[in-house]
N, C-alpha and C positions, 0 to 999 in steps of 0.2 A: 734135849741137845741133839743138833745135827751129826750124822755120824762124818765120822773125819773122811774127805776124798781129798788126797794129794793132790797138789796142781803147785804153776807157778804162775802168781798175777801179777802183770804189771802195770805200775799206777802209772795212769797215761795225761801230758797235757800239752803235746804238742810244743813245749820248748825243748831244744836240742840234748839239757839233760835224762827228758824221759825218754827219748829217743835211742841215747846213750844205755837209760837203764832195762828197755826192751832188748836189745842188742844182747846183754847180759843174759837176760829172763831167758832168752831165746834158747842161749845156748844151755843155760842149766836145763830147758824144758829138756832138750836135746841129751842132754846126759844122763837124765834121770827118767827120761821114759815117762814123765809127768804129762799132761797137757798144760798147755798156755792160753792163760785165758788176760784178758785185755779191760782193763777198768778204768773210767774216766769219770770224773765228777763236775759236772755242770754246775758250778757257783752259785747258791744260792745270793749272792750278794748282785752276781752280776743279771743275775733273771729280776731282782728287785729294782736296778737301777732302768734295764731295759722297762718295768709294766710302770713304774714313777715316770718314766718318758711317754707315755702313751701309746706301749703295744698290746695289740689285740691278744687274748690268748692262742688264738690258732697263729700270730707271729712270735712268736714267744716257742712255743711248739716246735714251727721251722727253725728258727737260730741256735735251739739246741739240738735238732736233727744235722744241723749244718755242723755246729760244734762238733757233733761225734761224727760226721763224714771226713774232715778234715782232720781231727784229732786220731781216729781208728787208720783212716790209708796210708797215712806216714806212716806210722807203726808200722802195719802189713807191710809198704812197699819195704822197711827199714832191717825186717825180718823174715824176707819171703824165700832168701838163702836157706834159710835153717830153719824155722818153726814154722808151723801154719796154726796160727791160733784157732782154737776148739770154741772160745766164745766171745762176745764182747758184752760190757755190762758199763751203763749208762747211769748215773745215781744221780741225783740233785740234791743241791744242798751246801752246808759246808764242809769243802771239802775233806780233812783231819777227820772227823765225826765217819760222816757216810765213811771212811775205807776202814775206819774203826769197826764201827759198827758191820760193814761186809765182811773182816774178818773174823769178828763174832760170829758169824752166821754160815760161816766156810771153812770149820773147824780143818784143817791140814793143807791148807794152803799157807802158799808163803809167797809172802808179798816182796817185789823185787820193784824200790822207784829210787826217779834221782834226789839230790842231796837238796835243789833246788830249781822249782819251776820257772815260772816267768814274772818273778818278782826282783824289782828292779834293783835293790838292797844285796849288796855283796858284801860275804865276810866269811868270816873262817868258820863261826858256828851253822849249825843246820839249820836251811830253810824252817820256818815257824809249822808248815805241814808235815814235814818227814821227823822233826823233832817231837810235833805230839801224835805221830803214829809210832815213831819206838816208844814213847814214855808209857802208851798207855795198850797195845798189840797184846794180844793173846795168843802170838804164835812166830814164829821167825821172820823177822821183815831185813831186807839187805839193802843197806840205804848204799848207790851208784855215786862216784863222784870223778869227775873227770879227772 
């Protein structure tokens, strides 16, 4: 087992709620003398539907450099008052799983995202990602909601 390093991560996807819940992250990084570190997960669904379109692997490669270029500077610019995040981390796959699975593996971090991404469905229960990241988290996750 990894030994436990405190940290606050926020799960990032570039809709106005993770935006919202870095804002947060930022500032508990800030209170708590944690560092901030910065997580995003490139869709496995949507890397599937781009190489079934016929992208190369080396475009595929770029659209998820691109993804986390655009996805990581909002954040930065969104928290560059108060935190300076310490890392960013890039995962692929599906998303709920991969931040599972990271915080398996980042035993004393605490994950800090919004209530829902950029999924077009509104309603009172939580987004289908941040619902099976509390049901199944191994550690404090603070789900943001506007």
């Amino acid at each position: 087992m990894a030994k436990a390093t405190p940290c606050i991560v926020v799960a990032c996807d570039g809709s106005e709620q993770s935006i919202h819940a870095a804002k947060m992250a930022a500032d508990l990084a800030k209170a708590t003398g944690h560092p901030l570190r910065l997580l995003s997960v490139f869709p496995g669904s949507k890397a599937q539907k781009l190489i079934i379109a016929g992208l190369r692997p080396d475009e595929l490669e770029e659209k998820e450099a691109q993804y986390a270029r655009d996805v990581f500077d909002d954040v930065r610019e969104a928290v560059s008052e108060t935190a300076d995040p310490s890392e960013v981390v890039l995962l692929k796959g599906d998303p709920a799983q991969e931040i599972i699975e990271y915080l398996d593996e980042n035993p004393g971090a605490h994950l800090v995202m919004g209530r829902r991404g950029h999924s077009l469905v509104r309603s009172l229960t939580l987004g289908s990602i941040s619902e099976k990241v509390v049901r199944h988290a191994n550690g404090p996750v603070t789900v943001v909601s506007e």
